[in-house]
C-alpha positions as CSV (number, residue, x, y, z in Angstrom):
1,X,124.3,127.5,3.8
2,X,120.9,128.0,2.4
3,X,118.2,129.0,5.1
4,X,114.7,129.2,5.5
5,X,113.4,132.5,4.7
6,X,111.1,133.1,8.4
7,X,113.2,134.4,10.7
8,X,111.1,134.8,13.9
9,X,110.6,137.8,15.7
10,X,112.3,140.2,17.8
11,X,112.5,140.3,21.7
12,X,110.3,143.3,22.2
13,X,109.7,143.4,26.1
14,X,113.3,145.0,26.8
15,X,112.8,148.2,24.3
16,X,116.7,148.5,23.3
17,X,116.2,145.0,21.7
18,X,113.3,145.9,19.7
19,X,115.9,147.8,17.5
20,X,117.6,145.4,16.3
21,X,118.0,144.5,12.6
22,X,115.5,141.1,12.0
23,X,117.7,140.0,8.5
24,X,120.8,140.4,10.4
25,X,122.4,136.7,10.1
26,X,126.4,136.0,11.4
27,X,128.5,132.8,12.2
28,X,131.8,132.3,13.2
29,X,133.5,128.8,13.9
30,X,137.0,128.6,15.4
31,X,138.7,125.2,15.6
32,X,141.6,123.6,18.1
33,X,144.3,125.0,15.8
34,X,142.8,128.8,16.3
35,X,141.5,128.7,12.3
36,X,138.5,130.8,12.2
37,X,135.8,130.5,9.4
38,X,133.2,133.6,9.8
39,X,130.3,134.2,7.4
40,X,127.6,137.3,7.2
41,X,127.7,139.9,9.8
42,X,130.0,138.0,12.2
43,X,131.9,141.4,13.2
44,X,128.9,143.1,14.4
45,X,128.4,144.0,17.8
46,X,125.3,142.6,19.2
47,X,123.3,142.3,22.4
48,X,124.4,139.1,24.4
49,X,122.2,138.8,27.0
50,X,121.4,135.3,29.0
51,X,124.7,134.1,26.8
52,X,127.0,136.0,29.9
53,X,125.0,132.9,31.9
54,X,127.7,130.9,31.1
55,X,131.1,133.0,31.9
56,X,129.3,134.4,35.6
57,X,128.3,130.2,36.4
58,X,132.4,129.8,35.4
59,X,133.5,132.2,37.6
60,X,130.9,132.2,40.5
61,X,132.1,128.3,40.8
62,X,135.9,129.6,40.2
63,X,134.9,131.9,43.8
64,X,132.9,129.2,46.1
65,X,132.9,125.6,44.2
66,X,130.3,123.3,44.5
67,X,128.9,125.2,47.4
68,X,127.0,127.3,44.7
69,X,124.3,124.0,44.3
70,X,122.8,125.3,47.6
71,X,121.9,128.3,46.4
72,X,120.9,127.2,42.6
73,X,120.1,123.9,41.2
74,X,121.1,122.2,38.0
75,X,117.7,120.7,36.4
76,X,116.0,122.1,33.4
77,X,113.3,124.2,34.2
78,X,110.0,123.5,32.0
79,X,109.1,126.9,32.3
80,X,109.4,130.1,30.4
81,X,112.9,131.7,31.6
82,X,111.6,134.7,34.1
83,X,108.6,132.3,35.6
84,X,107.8,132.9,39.4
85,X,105.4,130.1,40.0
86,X,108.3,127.3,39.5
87,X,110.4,129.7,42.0
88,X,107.7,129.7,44.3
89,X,106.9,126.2,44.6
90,X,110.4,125.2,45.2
91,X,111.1,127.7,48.0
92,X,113.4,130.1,46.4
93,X,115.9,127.8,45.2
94,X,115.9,128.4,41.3
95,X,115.9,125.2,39.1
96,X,119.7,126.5,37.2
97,X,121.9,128.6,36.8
98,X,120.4,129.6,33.4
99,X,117.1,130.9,33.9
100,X,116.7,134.6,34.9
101,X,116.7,133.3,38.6
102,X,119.1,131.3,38.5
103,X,121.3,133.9,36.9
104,X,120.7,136.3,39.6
105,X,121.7,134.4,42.1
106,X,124.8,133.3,40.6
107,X,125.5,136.9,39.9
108,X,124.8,137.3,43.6
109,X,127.8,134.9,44.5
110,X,130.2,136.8,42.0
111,X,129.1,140.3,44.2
112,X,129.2,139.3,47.5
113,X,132.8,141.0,49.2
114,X,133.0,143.5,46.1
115,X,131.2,146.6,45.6
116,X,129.0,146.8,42.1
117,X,132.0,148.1,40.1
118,X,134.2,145.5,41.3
119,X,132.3,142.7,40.5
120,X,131.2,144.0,36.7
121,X,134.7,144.6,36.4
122,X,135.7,141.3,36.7
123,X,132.8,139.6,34.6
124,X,134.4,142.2,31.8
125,X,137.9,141.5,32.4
126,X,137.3,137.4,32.3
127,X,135.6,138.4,28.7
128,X,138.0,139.9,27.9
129,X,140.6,137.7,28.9
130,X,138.5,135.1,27.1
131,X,138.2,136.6,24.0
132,X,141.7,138.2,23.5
133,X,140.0,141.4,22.7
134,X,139.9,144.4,25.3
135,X,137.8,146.3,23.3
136,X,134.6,144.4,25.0
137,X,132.0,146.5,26.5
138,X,128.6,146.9,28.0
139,X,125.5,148.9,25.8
140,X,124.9,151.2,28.9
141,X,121.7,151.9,26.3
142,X,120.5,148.2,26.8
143,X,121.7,148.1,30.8
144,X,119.3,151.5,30.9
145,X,116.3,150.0,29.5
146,X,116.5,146.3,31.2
147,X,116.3,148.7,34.5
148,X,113.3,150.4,33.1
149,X,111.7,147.5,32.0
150,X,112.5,144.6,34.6
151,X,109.8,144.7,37.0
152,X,109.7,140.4,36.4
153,X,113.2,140.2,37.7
154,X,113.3,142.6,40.3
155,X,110.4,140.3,41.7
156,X,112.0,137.5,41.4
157,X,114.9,138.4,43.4
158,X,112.9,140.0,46.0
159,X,111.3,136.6,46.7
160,X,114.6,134.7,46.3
161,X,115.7,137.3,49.2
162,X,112.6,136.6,51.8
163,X,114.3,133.1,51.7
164,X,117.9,134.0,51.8
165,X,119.0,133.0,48.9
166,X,120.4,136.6,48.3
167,X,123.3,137.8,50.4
168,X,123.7,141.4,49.0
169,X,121.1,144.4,48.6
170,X,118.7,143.5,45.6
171,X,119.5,146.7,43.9
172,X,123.6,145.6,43.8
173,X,123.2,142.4,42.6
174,X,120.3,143.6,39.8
175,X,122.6,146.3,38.7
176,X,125.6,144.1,38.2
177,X,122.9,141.3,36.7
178,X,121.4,143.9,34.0
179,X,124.8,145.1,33.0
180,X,125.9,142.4,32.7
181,X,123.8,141.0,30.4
182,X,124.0,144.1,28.2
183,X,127.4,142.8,27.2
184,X,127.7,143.4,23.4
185,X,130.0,141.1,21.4
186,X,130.3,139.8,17.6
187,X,130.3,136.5,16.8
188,X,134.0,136.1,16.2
189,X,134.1,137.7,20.0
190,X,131.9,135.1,21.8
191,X,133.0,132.0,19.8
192,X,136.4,133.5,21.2
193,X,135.2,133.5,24.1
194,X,133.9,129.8,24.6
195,X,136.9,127.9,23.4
196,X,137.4,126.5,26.3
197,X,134.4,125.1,27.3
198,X,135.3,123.4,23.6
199,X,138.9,122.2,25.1
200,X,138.5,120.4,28.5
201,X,139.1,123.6,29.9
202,X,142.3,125.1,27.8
203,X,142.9,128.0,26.0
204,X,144.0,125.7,23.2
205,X,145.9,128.3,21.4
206,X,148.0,129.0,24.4
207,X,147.6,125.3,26.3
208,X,146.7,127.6,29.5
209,X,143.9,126.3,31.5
210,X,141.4,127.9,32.5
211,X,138.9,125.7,34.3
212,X,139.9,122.3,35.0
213,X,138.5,119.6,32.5
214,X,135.8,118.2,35.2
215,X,134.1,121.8,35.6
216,X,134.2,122.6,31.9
217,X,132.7,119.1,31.2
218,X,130.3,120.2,34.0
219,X,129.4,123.4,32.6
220,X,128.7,121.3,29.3
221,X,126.2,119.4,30.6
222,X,124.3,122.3,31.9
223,X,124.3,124.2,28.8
224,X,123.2,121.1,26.9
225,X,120.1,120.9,29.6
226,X,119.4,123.6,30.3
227,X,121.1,125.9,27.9
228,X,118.3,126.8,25.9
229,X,115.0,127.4,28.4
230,X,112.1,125.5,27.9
231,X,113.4,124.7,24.3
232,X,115.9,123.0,25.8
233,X,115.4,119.9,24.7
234,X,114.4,120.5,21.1
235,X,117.9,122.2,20.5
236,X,119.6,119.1,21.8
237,X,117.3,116.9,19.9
238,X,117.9,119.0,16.3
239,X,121.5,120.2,17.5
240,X,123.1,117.9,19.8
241,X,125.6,120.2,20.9
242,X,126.0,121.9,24.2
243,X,125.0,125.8,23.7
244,X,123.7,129.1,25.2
245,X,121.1,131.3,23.8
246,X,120.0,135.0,24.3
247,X,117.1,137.0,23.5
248,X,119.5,139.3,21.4
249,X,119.6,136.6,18.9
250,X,123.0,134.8,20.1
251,X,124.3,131.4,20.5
252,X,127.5,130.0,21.9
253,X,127.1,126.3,20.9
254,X,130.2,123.9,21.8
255,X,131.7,120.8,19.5
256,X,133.8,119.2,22.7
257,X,137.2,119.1,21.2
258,X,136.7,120.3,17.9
259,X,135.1,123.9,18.0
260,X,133.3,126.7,19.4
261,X,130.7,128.1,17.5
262,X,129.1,131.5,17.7
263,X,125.9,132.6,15.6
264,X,123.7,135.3,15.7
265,X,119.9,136.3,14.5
266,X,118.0,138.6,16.1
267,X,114.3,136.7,15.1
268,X,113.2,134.6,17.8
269,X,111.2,131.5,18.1
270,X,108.6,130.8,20.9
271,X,111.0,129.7,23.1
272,X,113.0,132.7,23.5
273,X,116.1,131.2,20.8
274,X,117.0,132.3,17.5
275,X,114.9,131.1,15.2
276,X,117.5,130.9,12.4
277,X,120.0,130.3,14.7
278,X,118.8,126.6,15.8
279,X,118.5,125.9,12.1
280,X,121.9,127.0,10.9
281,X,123.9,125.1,13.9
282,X,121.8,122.0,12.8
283,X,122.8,122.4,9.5
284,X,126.1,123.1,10.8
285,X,126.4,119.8,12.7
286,X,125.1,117.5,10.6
287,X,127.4,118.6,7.4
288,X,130.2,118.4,10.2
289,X,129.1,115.2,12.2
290,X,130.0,116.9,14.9
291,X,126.8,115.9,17.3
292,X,127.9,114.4,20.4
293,X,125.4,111.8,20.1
294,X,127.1,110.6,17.0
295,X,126.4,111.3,13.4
């Protein structure tokens, strides 16, 4: 694939981030039969970030159903990912699962009856599990320095407290939040990762299910909403796949019942999403006709 030479910048705000490698560039693709086809740095270890979003919805709904909509909504938000003033006005209640509020609270759900450890445990084990591959870990550099730097968020789940939307201490369900987003994986990894969400659910090299094909559709339609913050819509527009972004420079973007798709550049557009990223899975589907509005 030939791509455009700007490549966006950065995320700066959390310093770990900063370090990353701005001509980095990896994709990997793995289809219903298990083939894989990789390209650039696609074995590199890289910062996930807001891409975990999607396994800690899976499993928070795996613990307590559909009783996790009173706690989080599921409309796209409008607003910049860590914004207060949307939390504000609506009471506490964050507008999905994706946004830094949202998140939290969904983390909070995965916490409560476990201790920290416990509960990070299992969001690394179902990764794990996921992607075959028990050599998954947290950058403990990149947990360090999102507690440092994450005065936004610890205000945002102090406020999502005062309302009781929080069961747990703030500091327990931050920790296990910042670590958990400090999950490093490759692109082979995370594509792994999100087959099932690609497969009504299934492992579809083992036929095992893992979420029944009415959640995973579910969880779809949330990542092709809200998957992408306030550029949301654009990536749907240009992409028309269901996907996750980080501000490490990931994407998990799914082809329902054909693939899941994994790329990764650290330069970011406006919106918070790699910049070359969004332009290399639009290449991607259009080539493939794999657009779920049609080709």
């Amino acid at each position: 694939m030939r791509l455009r030479p700007d490549r966006g910048e950065v995320a700066t705000y959390i310093p770990e981030l900063a370090r990353a490698d701005r001509r980095a560039f990896g994709i990997a693709v793995i289809g219903a039969d298990g083939q894989l086809a990789a390209a650039g740095d696609s074995e590199t270890p890289f910062s996930v970030q807001s891409i975990t979003k999607v396994f800690t919805l899976t499993l928070a709904l795996g613990k307590i159903g559909d009783r996790l909509w009173k706690r989080v909504g599921r409309e796209p938000s409008g607003n910049p990912f860590n914004s207060i003033v949307q939390l504000e006005l609506e009471k506490g209640v964050p507008r999905n699962p994706f946004i830094n509020a949202g998140a939290i609270a969904v983390t909070d759900a995965i916490l409560s009856g476990h201790e920290p450890r416990e509960a990070l445990g299992e969001i690394l084990r179902f990764l794990q599990f996921l992607a075959e591959d028990s050599s998954i870990a947290i950058d403990e550099a990149v947990a360090a320095s999102e507690k440092r730097t994450g005065f936004r968020n610890v205000a945002l789940a102090n406020f999502m407290k005062s309302y009781g939307v929080l069961d747990n201490p703030v500091d327990y369900t931050l920790g296990v939040y910042f670590h958990h987003c400090a999950v490093a994986m490759s692109c082979r990894q995370l594509a792994m990762a999100g087959r099932y969400l690609a497969h009504s659910g299934r492992n579809p090299t083992t036929g095992l299910l893992v979420i029944s094909p009415e959640r995973a559709r579910r969880i779809n339609a949330i990542m092709l909403t809200c998957g992408h913050y306030d550029g949301s819509g654009d990536f749907a527009y240009r992409v028309g796949l269901p996907g996750k972004s980080g501000v490490g420079g990931g994407i998990l973007a799914v082809a329902p019942g054909k693939a899941s798709i994994a790329v990764w550049s650290p330069g970011l557009d406006a919106a918070g999403n790699s910049h070359l990223g969004r332009i290399s899975l639009e290449m991607l589907t259009k080539r493939m006709g794999w657009s779920i509005f049609g080709e």
